[in-house]
N, C-alpha and C positions, 0 to 999 in steps of 0.2 A: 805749420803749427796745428795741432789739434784744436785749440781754440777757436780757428777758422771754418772748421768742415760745418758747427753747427750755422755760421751763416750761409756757406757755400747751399747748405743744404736748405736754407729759405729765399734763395736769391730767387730760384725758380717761382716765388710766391707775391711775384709782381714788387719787387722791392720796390718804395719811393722817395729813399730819404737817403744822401750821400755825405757820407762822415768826413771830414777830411783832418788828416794828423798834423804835428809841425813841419814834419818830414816830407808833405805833402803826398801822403798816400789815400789814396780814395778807398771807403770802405762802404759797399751797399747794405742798408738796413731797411728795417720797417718802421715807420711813423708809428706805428698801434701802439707796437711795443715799447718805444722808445717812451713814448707819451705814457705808457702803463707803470713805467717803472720809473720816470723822474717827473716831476714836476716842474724843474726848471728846463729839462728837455723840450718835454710838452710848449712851454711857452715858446723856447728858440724857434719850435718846428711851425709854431703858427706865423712868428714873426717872419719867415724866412720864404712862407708860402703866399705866391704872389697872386691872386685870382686865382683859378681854377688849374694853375699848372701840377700836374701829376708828380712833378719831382723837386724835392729842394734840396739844398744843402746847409749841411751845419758844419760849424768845426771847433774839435773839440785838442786843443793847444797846451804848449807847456810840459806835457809828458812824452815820450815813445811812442811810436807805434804797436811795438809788442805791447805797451801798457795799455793802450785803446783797446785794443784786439781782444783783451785779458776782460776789459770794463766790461763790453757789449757781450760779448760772451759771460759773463754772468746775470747783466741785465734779462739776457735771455733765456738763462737758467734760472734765476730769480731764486737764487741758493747757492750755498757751496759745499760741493759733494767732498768726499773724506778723501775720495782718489785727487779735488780739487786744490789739497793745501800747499801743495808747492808751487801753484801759479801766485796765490795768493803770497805767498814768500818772496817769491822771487819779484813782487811786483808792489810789496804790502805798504811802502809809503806813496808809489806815485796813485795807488788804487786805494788810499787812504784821504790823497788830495781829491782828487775828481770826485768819487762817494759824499764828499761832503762838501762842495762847490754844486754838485748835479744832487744833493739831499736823496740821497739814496740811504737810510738809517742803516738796514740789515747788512748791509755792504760794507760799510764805516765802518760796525762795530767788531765785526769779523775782522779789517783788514788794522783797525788797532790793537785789536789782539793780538794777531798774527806779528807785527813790528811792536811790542812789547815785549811778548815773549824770547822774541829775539833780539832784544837790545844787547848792545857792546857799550865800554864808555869811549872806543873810540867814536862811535857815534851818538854818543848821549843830547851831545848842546847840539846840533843839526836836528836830531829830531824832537827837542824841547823845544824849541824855536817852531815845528810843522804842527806839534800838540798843542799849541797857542794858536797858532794860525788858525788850524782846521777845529779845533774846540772837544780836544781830545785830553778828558781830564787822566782818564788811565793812564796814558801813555804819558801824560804831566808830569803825573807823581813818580811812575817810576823811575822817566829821567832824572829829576830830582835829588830822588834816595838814591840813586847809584851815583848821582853827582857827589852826595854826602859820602857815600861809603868809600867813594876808591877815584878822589879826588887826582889824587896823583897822573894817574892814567888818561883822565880827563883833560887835565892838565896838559898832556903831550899833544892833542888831537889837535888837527886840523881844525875843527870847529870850533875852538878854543882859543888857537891864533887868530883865526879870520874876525872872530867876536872882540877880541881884545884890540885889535886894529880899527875895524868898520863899522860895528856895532857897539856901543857903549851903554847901550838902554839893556840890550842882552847880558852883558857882562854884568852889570851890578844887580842883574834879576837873577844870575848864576848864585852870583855872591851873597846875596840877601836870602837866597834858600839854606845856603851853606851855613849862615848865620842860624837861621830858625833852628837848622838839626840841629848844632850844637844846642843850641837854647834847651828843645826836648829833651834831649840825653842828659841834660844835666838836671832838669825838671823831674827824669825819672829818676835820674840815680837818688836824688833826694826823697823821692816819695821811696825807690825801694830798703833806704836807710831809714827811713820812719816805719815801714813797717817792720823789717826786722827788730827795733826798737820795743813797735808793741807787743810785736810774738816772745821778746826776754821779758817785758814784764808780765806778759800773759802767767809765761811758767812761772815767775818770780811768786807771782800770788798762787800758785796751785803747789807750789812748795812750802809755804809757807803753813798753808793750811795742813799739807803733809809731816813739816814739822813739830807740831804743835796740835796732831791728833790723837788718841788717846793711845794711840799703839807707836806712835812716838817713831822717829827717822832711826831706818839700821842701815843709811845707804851707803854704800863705798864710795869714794870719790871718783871713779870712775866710771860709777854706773849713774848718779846723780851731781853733775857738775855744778846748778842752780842749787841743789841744796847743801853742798859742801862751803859756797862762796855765801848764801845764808847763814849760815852755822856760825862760821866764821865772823860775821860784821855784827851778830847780835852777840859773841860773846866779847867784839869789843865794847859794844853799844851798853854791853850789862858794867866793864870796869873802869869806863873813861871817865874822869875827874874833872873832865873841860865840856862835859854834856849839859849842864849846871850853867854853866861861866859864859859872862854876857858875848864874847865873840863864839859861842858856840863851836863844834866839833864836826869839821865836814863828813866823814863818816856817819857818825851820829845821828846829823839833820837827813841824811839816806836815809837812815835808816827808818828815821820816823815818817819821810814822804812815803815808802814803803806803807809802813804800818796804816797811814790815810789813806792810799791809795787802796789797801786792801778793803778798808770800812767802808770806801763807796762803791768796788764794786762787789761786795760780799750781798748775796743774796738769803741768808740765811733770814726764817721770820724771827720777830719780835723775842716768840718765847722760846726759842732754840737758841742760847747764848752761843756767842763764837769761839771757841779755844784759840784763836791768834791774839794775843796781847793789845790792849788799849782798843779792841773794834768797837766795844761799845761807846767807847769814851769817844771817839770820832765821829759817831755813828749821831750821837746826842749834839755833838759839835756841828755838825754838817747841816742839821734840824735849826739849829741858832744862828746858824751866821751862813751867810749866800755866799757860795764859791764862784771865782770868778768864769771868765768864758773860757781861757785857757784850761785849767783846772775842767772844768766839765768836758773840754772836746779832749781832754788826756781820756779822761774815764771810760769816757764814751768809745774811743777807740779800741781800747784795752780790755775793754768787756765786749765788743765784737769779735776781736782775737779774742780771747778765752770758750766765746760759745762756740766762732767755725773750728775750735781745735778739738772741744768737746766733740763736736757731729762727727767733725772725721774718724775720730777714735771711738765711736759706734762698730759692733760686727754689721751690724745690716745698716749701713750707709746709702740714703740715696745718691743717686748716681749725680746729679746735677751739684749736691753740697760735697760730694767728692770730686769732684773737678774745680770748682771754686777754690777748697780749700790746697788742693795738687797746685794751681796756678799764684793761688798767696804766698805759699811756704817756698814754691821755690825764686821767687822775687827775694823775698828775704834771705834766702841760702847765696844768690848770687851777688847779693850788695855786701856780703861778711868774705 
């Protein structure tokens, strides 16, 4: 193994410390080093040293020997070089256990990368179960979410029967994840139904005011959909006979949540009347009497969407309110 010549190549250097695998293979190192680069080494190697004898032994169990081989050879590189990532593949959960049994950090974090990146979901719950053990939240999550994504697959694995058999604390912690995503997923899809919500009434009010400006709506219905379906409900709202009449007119009562909805979030001052129908009248109303909390987190919403849609539709855009607004608009494209 090339992983060997760098020790072959310090053995000459008085080695005094003898590795021993499950396998039972001796492997010569250096105390200095070993001590330099683990903490928990450093103590084995003082425990194991008996008065002044020049050689001890440690032994480091539970893995391969090609995985020992793999460990010490990077303790002794104290890095891992780019020609190095296929040792690290090839070895990236059992040198994921040892790194963080022997608190090696740079070593763990590299070798939970490296078994992340390459996760499968036939080995998802095998190495959710190692990401627990060794306290590897990376690799936590992303067994996790591929637990959630592609369940099924999961499902078929080995690690999956064995959990379902021997393990029952594993099993319902699979299944309690699988729970949570659904829970988010549905927590988003609601939020991204509430925003598209506010981005139609966003336009709703900037139609309205297009309506009812002094140059008056020429728009086809095809080029202005909000203002065509406006058009529309105010010239029922202008001939309904039931707008009057105590069970009132659902269209109607639209129309005029509309019409309040516009007067709170019309920005127009005081001596600049509004050309949209009854704003003042709402506008005086809103001064009298306290709208509730609902009613305020409407408005409030609705006039967030109306300025990020304003920014965006700036030529000179900065770059940060363009991205914001790229990342709102298409949450709401995707919930429609």
């Amino acid at each position: 193994m090339t992983c060997c010549s760098d020790l072959d190549a310090l053995r000459a250097a008085a080695a005094d410390v003898r590795v021993i695998t499950s396998d039972g293979k001796s492997i010569a190192a250096h105390s200095f080093v070993l001590a330099t680069a683990s903490p928990v080494l450093e103590r084995m190697i003082d425990r194991a040293r008996r008065g002044w004898n020049a050689e001890c032994t440690i032994h480091l169990l539970g893995v391969t020997s090609d995985a020992v081989f793999a460990f010490l050879h990077f303790l002794y590189a104290s890095r891992v070089a780019p020609e190095e990532e296929e040792m690290v593949t090839a070895h990236g959960p059992q040198l994921l256990a040892l790194s963080h049994a022997y608190r090696v950090g740079w070593l763990k974090r590299a070798a939970e990368a490296s078994v992340t990146a390459r996760l499968t979901p036939e080995h998802a719950v095998d190495m959710l179960k190692l990401a627990r053990l060794c306290d590897a939240p990376r690799l936590y999550l992303r067994c996790a979410r591929l637990a959630a994504k592609d369940f099924s697959a999961v499902e078929r694995s080995d690690g999956w029967c064995f959990a379902r058999r021997h393990d029952a604390a594993l099993e319902l912690e699979i299944l309690q994840l699988l729970e949570d995503a659904d829970r988010r997923r549905e927590r988003w899809a609601r939020e991204r139904a509430s925003q598209a919500a506010y981005l139609q009434l966003g336009e709703a009010m900037d139609s309205l005011e297009h309506i009812f400006s002094d140059d008056g709506c020429t728009c086809a219905a095809a080029d202005a959909p909000p203002c065509l379906g406006l058009r529309l409900l105010m010239r029922h709202y202008a001939t309904c006979a039931r707008k009057a009449s105590p069970g009132w007119c659902t269209r109607c009562k639209r129309m005029l949540q509309l019409f309040r909805l516009h007067a709170s979030v019309c920005d127009r001052p005081a001596d600049q009347p509004c050309c949209v129908p009854l704003c003042s009248h709402f506008k005086v109303k809103k001064e009298t009497e306290k709208a509730d909390k609902t009613w305020r987190l409407l408005v409030k919403k609705v006039g967030r969407a109306r300025a990020m849609s304003r920014l965006a539709g700036r030529e000179a855009v900065p770059e940060l309110v363009a991205m914001s607004w790229a990342r709102y608009s298409s949450r709401g494209a995707k919930s429609r």
